[in-house]
C-alpha positions as CSV (number, residue, x, y, z in Angstrom):
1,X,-5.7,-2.3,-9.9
2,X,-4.0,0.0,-7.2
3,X,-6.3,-1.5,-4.4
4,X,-5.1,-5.2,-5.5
5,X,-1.8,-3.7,-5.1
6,X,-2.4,-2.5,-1.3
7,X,-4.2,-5.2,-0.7
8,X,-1.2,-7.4,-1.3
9,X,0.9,-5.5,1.1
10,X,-1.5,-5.0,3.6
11,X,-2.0,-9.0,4.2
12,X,1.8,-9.2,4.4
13,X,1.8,-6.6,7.0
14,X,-1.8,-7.2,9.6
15,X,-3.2,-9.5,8.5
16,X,-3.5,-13.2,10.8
17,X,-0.8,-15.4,8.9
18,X,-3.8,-17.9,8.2
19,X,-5.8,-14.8,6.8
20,X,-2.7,-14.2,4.3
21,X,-3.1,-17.8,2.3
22,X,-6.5,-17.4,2.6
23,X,-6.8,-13.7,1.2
24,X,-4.2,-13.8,-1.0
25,X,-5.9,-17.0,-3.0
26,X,-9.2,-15.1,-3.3
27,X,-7.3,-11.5,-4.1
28,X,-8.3,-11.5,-8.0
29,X,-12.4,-12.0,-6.8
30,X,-12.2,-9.5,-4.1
31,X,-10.5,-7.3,-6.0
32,X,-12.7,-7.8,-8.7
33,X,-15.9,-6.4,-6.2
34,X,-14.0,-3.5,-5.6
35,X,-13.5,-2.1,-8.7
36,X,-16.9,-2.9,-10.2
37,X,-18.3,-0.9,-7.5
38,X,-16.1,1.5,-8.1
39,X,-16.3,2.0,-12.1
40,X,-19.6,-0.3,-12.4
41,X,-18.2,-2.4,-15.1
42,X,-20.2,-3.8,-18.6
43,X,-20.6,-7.0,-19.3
44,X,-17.6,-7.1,-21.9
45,X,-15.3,-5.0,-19.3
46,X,-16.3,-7.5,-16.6
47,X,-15.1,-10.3,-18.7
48,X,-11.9,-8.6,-19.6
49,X,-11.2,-7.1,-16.0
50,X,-11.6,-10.7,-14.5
51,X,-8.8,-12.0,-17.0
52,X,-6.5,-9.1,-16.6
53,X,-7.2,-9.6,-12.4
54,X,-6.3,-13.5,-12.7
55,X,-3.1,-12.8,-15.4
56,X,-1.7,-10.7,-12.7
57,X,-2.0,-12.9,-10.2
58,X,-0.8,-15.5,-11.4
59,X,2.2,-13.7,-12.8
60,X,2.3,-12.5,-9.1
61,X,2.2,-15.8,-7.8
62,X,5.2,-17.2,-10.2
63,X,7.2,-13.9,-10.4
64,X,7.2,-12.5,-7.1
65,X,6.5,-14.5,-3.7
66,X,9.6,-16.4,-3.7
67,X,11.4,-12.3,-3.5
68,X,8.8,-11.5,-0.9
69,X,9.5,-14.5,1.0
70,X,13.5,-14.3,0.7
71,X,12.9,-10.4,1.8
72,X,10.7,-12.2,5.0
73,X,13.8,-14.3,5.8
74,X,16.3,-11.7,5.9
75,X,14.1,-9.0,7.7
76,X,13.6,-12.0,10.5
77,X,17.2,-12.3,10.9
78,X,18.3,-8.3,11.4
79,X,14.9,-8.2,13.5
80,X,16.5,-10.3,16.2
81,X,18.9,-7.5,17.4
82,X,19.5,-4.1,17.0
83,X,19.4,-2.4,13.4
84,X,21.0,0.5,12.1
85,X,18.6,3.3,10.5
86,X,20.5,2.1,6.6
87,X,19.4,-1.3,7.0
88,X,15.4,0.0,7.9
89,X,16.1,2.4,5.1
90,X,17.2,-0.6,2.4
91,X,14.5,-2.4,3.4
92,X,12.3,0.3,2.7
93,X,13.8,0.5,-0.5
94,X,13.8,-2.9,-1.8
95,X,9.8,-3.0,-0.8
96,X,9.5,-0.5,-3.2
97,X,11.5,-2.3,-5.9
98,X,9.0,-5.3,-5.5
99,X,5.6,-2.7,-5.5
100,X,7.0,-0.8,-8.8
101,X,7.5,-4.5,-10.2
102,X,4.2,-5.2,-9.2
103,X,2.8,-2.1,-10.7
104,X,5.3,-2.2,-14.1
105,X,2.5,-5.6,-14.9
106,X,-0.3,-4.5,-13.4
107,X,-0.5,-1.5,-16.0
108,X,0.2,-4.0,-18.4
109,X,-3.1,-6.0,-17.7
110,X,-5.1,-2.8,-17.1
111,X,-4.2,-0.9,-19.8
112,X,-6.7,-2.5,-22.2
113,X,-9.6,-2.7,-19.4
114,X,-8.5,1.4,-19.1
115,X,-8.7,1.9,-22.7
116,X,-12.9,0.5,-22.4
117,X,-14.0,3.0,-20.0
118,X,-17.1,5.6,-20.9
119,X,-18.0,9.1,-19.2
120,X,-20.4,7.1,-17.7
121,X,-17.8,5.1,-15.5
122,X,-15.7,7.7,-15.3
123,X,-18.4,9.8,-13.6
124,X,-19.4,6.8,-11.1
125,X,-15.9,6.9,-10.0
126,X,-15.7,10.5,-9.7
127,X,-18.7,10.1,-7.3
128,X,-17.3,7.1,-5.5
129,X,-13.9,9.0,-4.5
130,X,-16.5,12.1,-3.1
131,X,-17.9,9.6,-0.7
132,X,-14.9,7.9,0.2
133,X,-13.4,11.2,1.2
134,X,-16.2,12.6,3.0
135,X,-15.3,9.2,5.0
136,X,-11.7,9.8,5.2
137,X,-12.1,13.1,6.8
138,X,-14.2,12.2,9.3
139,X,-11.6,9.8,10.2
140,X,-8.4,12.1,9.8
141,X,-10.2,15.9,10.2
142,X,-12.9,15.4,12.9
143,X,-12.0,17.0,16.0
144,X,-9.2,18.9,17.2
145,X,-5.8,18.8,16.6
146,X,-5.3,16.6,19.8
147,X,-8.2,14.2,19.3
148,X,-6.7,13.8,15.7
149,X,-3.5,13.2,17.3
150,X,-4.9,10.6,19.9
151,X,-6.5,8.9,16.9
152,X,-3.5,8.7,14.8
153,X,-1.1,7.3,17.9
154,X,-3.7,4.6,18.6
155,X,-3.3,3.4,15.3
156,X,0.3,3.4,14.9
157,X,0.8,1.7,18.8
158,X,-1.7,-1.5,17.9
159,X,0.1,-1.8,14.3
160,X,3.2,-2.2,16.9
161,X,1.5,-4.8,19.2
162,X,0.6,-6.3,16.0
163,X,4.0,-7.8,15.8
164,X,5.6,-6.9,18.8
165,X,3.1,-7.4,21.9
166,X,2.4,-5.1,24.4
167,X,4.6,-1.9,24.6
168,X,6.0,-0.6,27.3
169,X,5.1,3.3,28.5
170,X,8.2,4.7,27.4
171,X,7.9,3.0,23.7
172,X,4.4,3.9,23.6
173,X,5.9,8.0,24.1
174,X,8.4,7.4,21.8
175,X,5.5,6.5,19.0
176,X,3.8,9.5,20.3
177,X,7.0,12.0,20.2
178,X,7.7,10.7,16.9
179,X,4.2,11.6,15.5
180,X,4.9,15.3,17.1
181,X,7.8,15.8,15.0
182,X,6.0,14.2,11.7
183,X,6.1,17.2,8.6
184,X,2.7,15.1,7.8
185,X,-0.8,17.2,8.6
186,X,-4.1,15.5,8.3
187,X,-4.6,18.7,5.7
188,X,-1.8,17.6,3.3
189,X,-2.3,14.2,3.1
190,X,-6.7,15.4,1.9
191,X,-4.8,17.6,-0.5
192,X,-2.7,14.6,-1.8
193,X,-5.6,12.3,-1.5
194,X,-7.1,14.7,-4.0
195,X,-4.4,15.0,-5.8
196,X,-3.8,11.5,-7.0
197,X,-7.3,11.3,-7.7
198,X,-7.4,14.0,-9.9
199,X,-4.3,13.0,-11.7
200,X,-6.0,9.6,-12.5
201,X,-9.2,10.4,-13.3
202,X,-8.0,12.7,-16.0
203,X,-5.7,10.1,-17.0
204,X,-8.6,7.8,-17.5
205,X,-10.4,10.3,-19.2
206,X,-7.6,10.5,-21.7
207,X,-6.9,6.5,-22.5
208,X,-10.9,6.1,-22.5
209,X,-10.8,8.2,-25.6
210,X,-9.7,5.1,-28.3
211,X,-6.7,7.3,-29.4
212,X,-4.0,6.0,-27.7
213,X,-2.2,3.2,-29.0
214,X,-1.9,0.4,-25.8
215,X,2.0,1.1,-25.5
216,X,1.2,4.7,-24.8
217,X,-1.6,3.9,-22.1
218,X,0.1,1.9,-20.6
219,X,3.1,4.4,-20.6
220,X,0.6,6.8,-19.1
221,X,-0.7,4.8,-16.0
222,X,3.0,4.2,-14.8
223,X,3.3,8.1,-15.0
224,X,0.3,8.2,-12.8
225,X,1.9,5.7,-10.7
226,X,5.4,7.7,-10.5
227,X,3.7,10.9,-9.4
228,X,2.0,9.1,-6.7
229,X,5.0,8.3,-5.1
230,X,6.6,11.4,-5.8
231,X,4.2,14.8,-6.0
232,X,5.1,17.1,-9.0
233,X,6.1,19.8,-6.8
234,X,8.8,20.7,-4.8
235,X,7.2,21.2,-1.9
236,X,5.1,18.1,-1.9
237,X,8.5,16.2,-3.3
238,X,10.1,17.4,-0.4
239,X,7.8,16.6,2.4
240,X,7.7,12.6,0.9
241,X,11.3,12.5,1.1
242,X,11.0,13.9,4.4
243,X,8.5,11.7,6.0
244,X,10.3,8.5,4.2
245,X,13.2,9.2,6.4
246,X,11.6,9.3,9.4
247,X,10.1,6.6,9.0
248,X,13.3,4.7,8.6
249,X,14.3,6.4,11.4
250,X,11.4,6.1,13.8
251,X,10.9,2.2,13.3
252,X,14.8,1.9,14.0
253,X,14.3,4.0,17.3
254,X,11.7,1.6,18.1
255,X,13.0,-1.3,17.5
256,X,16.2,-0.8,19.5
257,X,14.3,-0.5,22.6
258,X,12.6,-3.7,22.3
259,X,13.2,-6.5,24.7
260,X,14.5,-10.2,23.7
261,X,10.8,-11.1,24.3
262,X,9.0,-8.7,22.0
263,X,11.8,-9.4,19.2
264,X,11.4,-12.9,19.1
265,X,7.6,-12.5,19.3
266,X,8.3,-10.5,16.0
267,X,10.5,-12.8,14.6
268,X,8.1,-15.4,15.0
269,X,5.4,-13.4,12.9
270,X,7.5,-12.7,10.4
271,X,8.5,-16.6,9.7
272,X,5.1,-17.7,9.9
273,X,4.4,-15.1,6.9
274,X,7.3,-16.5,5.6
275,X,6.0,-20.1,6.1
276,X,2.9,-19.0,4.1
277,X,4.2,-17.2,1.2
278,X,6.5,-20.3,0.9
279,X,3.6,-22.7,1.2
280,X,1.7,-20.5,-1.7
281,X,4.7,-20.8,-4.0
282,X,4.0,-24.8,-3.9
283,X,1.6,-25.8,-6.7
């Protein structure tokens, strides 16, 4: 369910605005794939994890793109000047109001599919996460600390050009300065990665057990879901709070040395994902 989730904001935010109608009508199947090769699903689970993937989106669909296309609107209209760091920051905000939304059904509809799970599954999942982070950290950890930075700022500038064309040298130093100063390390964010993980498959491993009744699994998951945003520690607590503020800040930096040109050419992305979400909302 949490990759559906991403998924959803990732289309809204790289994908080609064709590639959003397209992916977002075929979300439930793909999503679907990715968690039977994750968990490796039984025949009864599959049946019941295809419903709960289609409820969801549907509710999605009916509940929630008209918000996400209003939010489109208005973030078009601030992006055609300069912005102050409390507008980025309410933005920010209200994304996350929509995504805990999201998540407030999507344990709803997984909660049963949760409650089906064996040591079996559990264990193919466990094995999953081990390969995807062997990935991960050849992505993140390989190298030293400048290759890892080099990697990192090339990401960040094309998820600029993305929506605002080329960049100019002293925007594309800016990025760079502004991943300097980050409190994030390629080490914490393993240890988190880890972290979440953990917390969730024990979580699983406690639902999976046929004692719960479904309110309390489903009260569970969203606890997973809270921690994920915000570590149980202090420290961790901290550094999320941290890094959520600088990105408020960063993107406002950014986007006040823009030119007319690259904020229109933003603008004009953002409409046309508006123009989609509003042409999905049609039935």
């Amino acid at each position: 369910m949490t990759r559906y989730l991403l998924a959803l904001l990732a289309f809204l935010a790289l994908q080609g605005c064709s590639a959003i109608k397209l992916g977002y009508q075929q979300l439930p199947t793909l999503s679907y794939w990715w968690l039977d090769s994750a968990i490796s699903f039984n025949s009864e689970q599959s049946l019941r994890a295809k419903e709960a993937l289609e409820q969801l989106h549907q509710w999605h669909r009916r509940e929630e793109l008209t918000s996400y296309a209003d939010f489109l609107n208005r973030s078009a209209q601030w992006s055609q000047g300069t912005v102050e760091s409390t507008q980025v920051c309410s933005a920010f905000a209200e994304v996350q109001i929509r995504l805990d939304r999201l998540m407030r059904e999507a344990v709803r509809q997984a909660a049963p599919v949760a409650m089906m799970l064996g040591p079996r599954q559990l264990s193919h999942l466990a094995r999953q996460w081990d390969s995807k982070n062997e990935e991960w950290e050849k992505d993140w950890l390989r190298g030293d600390e400048q290759a890892r930075m080099e990697r990192r700022a090339e990401r960040v500038v094309n998820r600029y050009k993305d929506f605002y064309g080329g960049l100019q040298t002293e925007q594309t130093a800016l990025i760079k300065d502004h991943l300097a100063q980050s409190p994030w390390t390629a080490e914490w964010g393993r240890h988190d990665r880890q972290r979440r993980q953990k917390d969730l498959l024990a979580t699983l491993q406690r639902v999976s057990q046929g004692q719960m009744p479904v309110a309390q699994v489903e009260a569970e998951l969203w606890s997973v879901w809270q921690r994920w945003l915000k570590p149980p520690d202090a420290a961790g607590a901290a550094l999320m709070q941290a890094m959520s503020q600088q990105a408020c800040n960063n993107l406002t930096q950014l986007h006040n040395t823009t030119s007319a040109e690259q904020r229109q050419r933003a603008v004009r992305r953002i409409r046309a994902y508006e123009r989609d979400l509003r042409d999905l909302i049609l039935p």
